[in-house]
N, C-alpha and C positions, 0 to 999 in steps of 0.2 A: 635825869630824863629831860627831855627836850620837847616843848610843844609844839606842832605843828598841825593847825586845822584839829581835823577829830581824832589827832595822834599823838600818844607820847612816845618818844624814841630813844631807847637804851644808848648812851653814848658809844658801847660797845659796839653798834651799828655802823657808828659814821669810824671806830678806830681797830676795829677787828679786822684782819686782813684773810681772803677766802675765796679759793678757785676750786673746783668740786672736782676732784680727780680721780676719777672712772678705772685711770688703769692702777690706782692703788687701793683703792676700796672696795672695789667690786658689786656696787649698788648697795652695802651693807646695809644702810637706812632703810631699805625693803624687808629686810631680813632680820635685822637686829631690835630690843624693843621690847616691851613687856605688852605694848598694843601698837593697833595700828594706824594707821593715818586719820589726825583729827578731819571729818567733814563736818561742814552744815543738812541742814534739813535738805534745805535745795539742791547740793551738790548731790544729795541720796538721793535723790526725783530722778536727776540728769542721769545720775549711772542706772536707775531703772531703767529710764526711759529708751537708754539706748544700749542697755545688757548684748539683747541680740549681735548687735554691729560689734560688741566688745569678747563676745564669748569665742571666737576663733582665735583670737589674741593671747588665753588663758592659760595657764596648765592645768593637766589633770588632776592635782589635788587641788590648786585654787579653785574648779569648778566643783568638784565634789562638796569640798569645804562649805558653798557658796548653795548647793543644794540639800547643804543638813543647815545650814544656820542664817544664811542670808550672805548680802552683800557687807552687814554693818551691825555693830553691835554697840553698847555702852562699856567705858571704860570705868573703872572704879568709881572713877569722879563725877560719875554719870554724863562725860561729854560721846556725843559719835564719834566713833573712829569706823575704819576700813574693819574690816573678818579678818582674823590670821586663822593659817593651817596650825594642826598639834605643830610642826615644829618650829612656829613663830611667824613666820615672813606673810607680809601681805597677802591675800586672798588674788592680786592683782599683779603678784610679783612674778617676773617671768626669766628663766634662766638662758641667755643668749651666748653660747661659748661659754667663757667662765665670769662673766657681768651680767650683773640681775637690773632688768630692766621693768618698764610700767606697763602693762596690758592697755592699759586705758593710754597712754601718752604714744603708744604704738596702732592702735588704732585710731591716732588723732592723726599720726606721722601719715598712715596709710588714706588720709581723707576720708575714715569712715564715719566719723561724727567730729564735732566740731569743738567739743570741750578736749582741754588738753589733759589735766588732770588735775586733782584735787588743790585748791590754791595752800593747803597748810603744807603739800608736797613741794609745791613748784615754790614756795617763800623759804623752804628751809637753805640755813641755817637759824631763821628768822621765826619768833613763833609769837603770833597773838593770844593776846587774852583781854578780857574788857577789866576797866578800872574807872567806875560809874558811867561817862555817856563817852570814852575814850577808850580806842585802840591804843594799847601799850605796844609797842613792838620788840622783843628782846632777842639778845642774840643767845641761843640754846649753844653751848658748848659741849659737846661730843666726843669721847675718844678714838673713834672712829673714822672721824674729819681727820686726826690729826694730819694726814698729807691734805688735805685741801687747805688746813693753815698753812704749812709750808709751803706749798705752790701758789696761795695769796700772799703771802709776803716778799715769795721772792719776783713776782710782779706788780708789787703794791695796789692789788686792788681792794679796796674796804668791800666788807658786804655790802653795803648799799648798793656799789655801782656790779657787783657780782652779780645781783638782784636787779638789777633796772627794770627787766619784762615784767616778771610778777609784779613787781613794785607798780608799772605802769597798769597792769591788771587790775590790780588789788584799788587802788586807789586815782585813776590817771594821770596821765601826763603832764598837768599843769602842777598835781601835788608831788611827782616825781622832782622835776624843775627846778622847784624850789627847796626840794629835799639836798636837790645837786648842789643850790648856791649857801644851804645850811653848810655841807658837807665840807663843802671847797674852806670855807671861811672857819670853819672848826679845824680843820687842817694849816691854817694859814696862823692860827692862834697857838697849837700845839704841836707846832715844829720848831 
């Protein structure tokens, strides 16, 4: 692990290679899962707050879903996640052709509220978890990705820089930066 500011970062971060490839997986991380998307407190306010603006975005059983059990629930481990339907996929999850997209990330697209989506969505393949007063950040491997490892590596981009926005999101621009000149230099060491 790697310190930076109020972060530890999985080296697999800076040497895992990963481009999200839409037309080989078909949004599967929507749909695949034993739960669903980690949120915070706050992120649960925000999709309250702005359900309305999100509910034309929905499907029919994500809305049904969402009016027997809510928007979110507890997972085992008692963290929030997203509501799934009986047959798994997010409560948010929306079928476009044959690519499953975000209700919430399409009504962000369409300017109807201003959050994009849940930040443990828009950081994946990347997942937080606290480790005393420290963001750990590690890279979750998935069998599912497996083309998004092959279209990162055959353009060498590490998660990190795959990640840049949330990254900039999650933590800003100045801790991004410096992420970059950790990264560059890790690579400069183990090449």
């Amino acid at each position: 692990m790697i310190l930076h500011e109020n972060t530890l970062i999985s080296e697999d971060v800076l040497e895992k290679k990963f481009i999200c490839d839409l037309n080989a997986c078909k949004g599967a991380c929507c749909v695949e899962g034993d739960f669903g998307a980690p949120i915070s407190e706050d992120e649960r306010l925000i999709l309250l707050e702005n359900f309305d603006a999100i509910t034309p975005f929905l499907s029919k059983d994500g809305l049904n879903t969402i009016n027997e059990k809510g928007i979110s629930e507890l997972d085992d481990e008692k963290v929030l996640v997203t509501t799934c339907i009986p047959s798994g996929a997010c409560v948010f999850a929306v079928k476009n052709g044959n690519v499953v997209s975000c209700g919430i990330e399409n009504a962000y697209k369409a300017g109807k509220i201003d959050f994009q989506k849940p930040i443990s969505c828009h950081l994946y393949p990347i997942r937080i978890s606290k480790v005393s007063e420290f963001d750990a950040l590690n890279y979750h491997k998935w069998e599912i990705c497996k083309p998004a490892c092959i279209l990162g590596e055959k353009h060498q981009v590490p998660v990190y820089k795959f990640l840049k926005q949330p990254l900039i999101r999650k933590y800003g621009e100045h801790w991004y930066n410096e992420l970059e000149s950790i990264g560059e230099a890790w690579e400069d060491e183990n090449t």
